[in-house]
N, C-alpha and C positions, 0 to 999 in steps of 0.2 A: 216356874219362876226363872229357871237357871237357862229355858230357853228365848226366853225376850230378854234376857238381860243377852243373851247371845246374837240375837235378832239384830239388834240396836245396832250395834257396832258397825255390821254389815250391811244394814241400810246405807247406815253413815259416809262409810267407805265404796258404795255406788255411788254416791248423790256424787260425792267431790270428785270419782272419776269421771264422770257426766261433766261437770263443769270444768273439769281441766283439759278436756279434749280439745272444744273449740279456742280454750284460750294459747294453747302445745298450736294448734293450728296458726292461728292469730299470729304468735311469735316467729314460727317458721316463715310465713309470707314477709311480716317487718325483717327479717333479717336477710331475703332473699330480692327481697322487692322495696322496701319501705325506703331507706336507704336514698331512694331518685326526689324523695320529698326535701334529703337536706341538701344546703345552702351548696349548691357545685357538684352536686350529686348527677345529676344531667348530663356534661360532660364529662364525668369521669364512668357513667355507665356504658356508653360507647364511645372509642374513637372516632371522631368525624372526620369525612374523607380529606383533605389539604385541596384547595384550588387550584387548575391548569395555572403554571407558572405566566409569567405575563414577558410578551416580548414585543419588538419593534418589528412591524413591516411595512414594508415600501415596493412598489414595481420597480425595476430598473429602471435609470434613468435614458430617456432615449437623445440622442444628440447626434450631432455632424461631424465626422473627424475623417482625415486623411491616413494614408500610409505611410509611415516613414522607413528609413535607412540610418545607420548609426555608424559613427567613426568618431574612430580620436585623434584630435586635431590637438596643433603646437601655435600659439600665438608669436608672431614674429613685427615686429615694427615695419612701418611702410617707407620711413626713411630712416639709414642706418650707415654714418659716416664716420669717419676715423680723422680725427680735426691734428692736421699737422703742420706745421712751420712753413710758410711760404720763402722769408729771407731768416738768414744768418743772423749770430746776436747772443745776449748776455739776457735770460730772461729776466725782466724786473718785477712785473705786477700778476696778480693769480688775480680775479672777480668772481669768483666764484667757492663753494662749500662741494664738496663732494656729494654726489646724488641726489644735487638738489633738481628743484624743473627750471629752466631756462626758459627766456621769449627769443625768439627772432628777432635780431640784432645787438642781443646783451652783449655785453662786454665781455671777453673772457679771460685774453692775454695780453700782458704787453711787452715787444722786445725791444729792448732798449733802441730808440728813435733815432740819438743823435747822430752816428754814420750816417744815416737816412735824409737826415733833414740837413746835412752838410752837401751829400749831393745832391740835393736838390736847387739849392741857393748856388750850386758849382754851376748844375746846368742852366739854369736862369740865366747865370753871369754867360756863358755861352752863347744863348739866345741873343742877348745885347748885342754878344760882339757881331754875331753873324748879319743880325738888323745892320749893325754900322756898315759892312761889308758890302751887304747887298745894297744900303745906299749909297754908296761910293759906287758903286759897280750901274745903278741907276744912272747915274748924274754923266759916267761916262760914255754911256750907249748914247745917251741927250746930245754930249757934246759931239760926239765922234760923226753921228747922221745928222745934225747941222753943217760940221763941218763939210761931209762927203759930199751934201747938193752941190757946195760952191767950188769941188773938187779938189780941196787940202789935201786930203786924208783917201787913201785907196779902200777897194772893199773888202779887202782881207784886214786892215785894222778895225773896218768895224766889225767882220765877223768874231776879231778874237775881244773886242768889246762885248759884244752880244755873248759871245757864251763864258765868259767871266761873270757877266752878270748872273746866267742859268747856276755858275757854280755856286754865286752868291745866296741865291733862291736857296738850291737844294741845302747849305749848309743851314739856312735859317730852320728850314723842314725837318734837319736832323737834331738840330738842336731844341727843337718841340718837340721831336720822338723823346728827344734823352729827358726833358723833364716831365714829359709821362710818365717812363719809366721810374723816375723819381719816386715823382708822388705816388706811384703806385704801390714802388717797394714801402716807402714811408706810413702807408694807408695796411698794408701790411703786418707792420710792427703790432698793429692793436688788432688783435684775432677776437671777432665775435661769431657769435652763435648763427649760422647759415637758419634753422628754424627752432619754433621750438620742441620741447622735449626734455627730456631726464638724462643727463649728463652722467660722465662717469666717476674717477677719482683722478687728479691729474699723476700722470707718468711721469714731469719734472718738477723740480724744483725752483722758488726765485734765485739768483743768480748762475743756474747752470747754463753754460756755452750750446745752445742749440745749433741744430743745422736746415736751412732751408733748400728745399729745390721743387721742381717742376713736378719730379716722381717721387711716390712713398719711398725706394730704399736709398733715396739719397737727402731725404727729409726729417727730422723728426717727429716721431710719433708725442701726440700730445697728453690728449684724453680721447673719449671715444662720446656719439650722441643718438641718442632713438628717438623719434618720437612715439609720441601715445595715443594721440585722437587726431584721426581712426586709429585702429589697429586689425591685421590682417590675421587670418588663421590657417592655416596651409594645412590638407590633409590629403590621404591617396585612396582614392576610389578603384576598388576591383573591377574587373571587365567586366563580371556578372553585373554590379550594382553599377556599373555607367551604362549596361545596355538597358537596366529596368529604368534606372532616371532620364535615359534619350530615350524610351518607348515612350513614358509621360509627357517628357517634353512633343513630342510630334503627334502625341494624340488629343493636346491644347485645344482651346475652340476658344471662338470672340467670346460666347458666354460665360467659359471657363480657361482662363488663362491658365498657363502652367504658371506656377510658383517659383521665385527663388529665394525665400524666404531661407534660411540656416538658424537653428535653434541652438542654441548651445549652453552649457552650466560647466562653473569652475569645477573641482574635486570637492567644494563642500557646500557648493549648492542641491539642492532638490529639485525635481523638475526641470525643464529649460529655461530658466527664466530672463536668458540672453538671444539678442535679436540681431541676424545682420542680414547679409543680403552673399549671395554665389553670386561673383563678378569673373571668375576665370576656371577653365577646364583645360587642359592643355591640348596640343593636336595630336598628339598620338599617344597608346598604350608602350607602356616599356615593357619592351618583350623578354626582361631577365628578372622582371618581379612580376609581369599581368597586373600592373596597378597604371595609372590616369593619375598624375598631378592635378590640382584642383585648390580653391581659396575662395573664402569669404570676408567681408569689410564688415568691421562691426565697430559701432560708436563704442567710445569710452571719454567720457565727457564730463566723469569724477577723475580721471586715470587713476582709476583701480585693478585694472589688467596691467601685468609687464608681459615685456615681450621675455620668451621661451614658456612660458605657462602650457600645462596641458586643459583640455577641453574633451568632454564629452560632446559630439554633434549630430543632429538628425536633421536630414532631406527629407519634403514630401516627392512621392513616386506616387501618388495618385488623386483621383478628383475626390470631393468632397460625400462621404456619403453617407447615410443611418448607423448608426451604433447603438447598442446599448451600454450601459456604463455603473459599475457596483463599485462601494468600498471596497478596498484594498481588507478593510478588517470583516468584509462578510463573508472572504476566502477560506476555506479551510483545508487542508493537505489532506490526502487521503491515499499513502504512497506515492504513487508517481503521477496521479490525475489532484486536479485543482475541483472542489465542489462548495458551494452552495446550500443552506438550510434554506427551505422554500415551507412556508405555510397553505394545505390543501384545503379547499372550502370546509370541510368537516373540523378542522382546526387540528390536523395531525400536522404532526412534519416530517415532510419529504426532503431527502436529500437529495442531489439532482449535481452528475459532472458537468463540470464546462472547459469552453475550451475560451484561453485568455488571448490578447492581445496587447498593446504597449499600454501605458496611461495617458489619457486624454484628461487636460483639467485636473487632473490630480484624482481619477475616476482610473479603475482598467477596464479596460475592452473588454466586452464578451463576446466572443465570435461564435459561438454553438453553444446550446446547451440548455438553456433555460429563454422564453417568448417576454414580450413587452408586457403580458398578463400577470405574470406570476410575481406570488409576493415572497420576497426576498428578506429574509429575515436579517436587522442590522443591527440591530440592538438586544443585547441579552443570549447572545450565543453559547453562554456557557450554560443557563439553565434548560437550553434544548436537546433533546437527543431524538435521533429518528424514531418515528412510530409514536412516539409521545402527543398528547393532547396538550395545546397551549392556548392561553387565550390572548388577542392582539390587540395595539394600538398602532393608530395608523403612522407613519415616520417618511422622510423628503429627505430625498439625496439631491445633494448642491454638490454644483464642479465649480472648483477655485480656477476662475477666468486665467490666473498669474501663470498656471503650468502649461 
């Protein structure tokens, strides 16, 4: 009896080991596995790889550009006078503001007139008298060679008729010089503006005693006048860079004329966004600098250049030929060489040095380094690094026509 009641238990206790195996099993898989059935279970069982970062590429742009030469140039006015007192006088009238612009024949000064216009009506009165003179002097040449046919009068009274009357003449002649000079001095008194231009500040005052004459240190200084359109730019070419600009110049052809175009930007412009023209080189190098005088004419037809301004300028020195041409922002320093992120067919990227040249169009030159083929990476340079996998959208490099 004592051993089925002993039996029993021990059945009992197989049976439920049997059925807790596979469910001990059961549990282990749901805790190791089960897990990917709940709600983001998926991605939280593996990390999924991140996609090649995305960038811009473009080929270089190919284009036409010259060589230049670069100088700093001083803008100087093309007319530049120092406006001084012709006659003597008591100034009365100013016409003008200080710094203002002037036209060609404004008004500027006036010295008091009336001494002026007193000799004038003096020499008039003059002229009269001498009119009277020489007609009295007329009348008696008339009478004296009537009289001589019928032999009254010998020929030495009429010669000294005859040149009484010449003296007559010449007094009348001198008395039209003197009211020339009148009205000249008179026409004098009122100083206007020889052309126009930008004026200075006047150096006297109304009622001060000025002094006129012939020469500046015997005249008074007034103001002073420049003009501004055109205006000139003067700068000095080395002997190196006038033999490379006269090799260009003599290697010209009817199909390709040599250039005198002169490009130039103030200190806070960009690019050259200023145009004139090389109208003079001097004739010879100064042999105590090795520099060449030289100037270009450039409009200013806002007058927004004064004269003394510096200028940044660039000459071409050569004919027109293939470029290639990257942003300025696809550069990137690498010590002392300039390089390039380039995308390879397999979609790695390639770094790659170049070698730079000026900026054309607001583009810089690539003179070596990278072909008309390769894709130039423009956009998204910071998520690139060499050797890395990216993936692309295709991108167009434009040159701003204004630089």
């Amino acid at each position: 009896m004592s051993d089925t009641v002993q039996r029993r238990p021990l059945e009992k206790s197989v049976r439920l080991s049997l059925w807790l195996v596979p469910v001990l099993v059961l549990l282990a898989v749901l805790v190791t596995q089960g897990y990917k059935f709940l709600p983001g279970g998926g991605a939280r069982a593996a990390l999924a790889t991140p996609p090649p970062p995305l960038v811009t590429v473009s080929p270089p742009l190919t284009s036409h550009a010259v060589n230049w030469i670069s100088f700093t140039g001083q803008f100087a006015a093309v007319d530049d006078v120092e406006i001084r007192a012709q006659v003597s006088g008591y100034l009365t009238e100013i016409h003008f503001t200080d710094g203002q612009i002037v036209h060609k024949g404004d008004l500027l000064f006036v010295v008091d007139p009336r001494p002026y216009q007193i000799q004038l009506e003096q020499a008039q009165a003059s002229v009269l008298t001498a009119k009277a003179q020489l007609m009295l002097a007329n009348k008696e040449v008339h009478r004296v060679s009537s009289l001589q046919n019928s032999g009254a009068v010998t020929v030495e009274q009429l010669d000294e008729r005859v040149q009484q009357q010449a003296a007559a003449q010449a007094a009348v002649d001198t008395a039209n010089a003197a009211v020339q000079s009148a009205q000249l001095n008179l026409e004098f008194c009122h100083i206007t503006a020889p052309f126009s231009g930008r004026i200075s500040t006047h150096r006297v005052s109304i009622g001060a005693l000025i002094s006129g004459g012939a020469s500046a240190g015997s005249s008074t200084l007034l103001t002073t006048l420049v003009s501004l359109d055109p205006i000139y730019v003067n700068f000095q070419m080395s002997e190196s860079d006038y033999l490379t600009y006269e090799h260009y110049v003599h290697s010209a052809t009817a199909s390709q004329p040599a250039s005198n175009i002169v490009q130039a930007a103030l200190s806070d412009q960009t690019g050259f966004p200023l145009k004139g023209t090389l109208d003079f080189v001097d004739n010879q190098v100064d042999p105590s600098s090795g520099t060449i005088q030289a100037r270009a004419t450039f409009p200013n037809p806002d007058l927004f250049i004064t004269p003394g301004e510096f200028a940044q300028l660039r000459l071409p020195v050569s004919k027109s030929t293939p470029v290639l041409l990257v942003p300025d922002a696809a550069l990137q320093a690498d010590q002392s060489n300039q390089v390039v992120m380039t995308v390879a067919p397999n979609g790695t990227v390639v770094p790659k040095i170049v070698q730079t040249g000026d900026l054309v169009n607001g583009l810089r030159e690539i003179q070596g380094g990278i072909g008309p083929q390769d894709k130039v990476i423009i956009n998204g340079l910071m998520r690139a690094y060499p050797g890395m996998k990216v993936s692309t959208e295709p991108g167009a490099i434009t040159a701003n026509e204004g630089n």
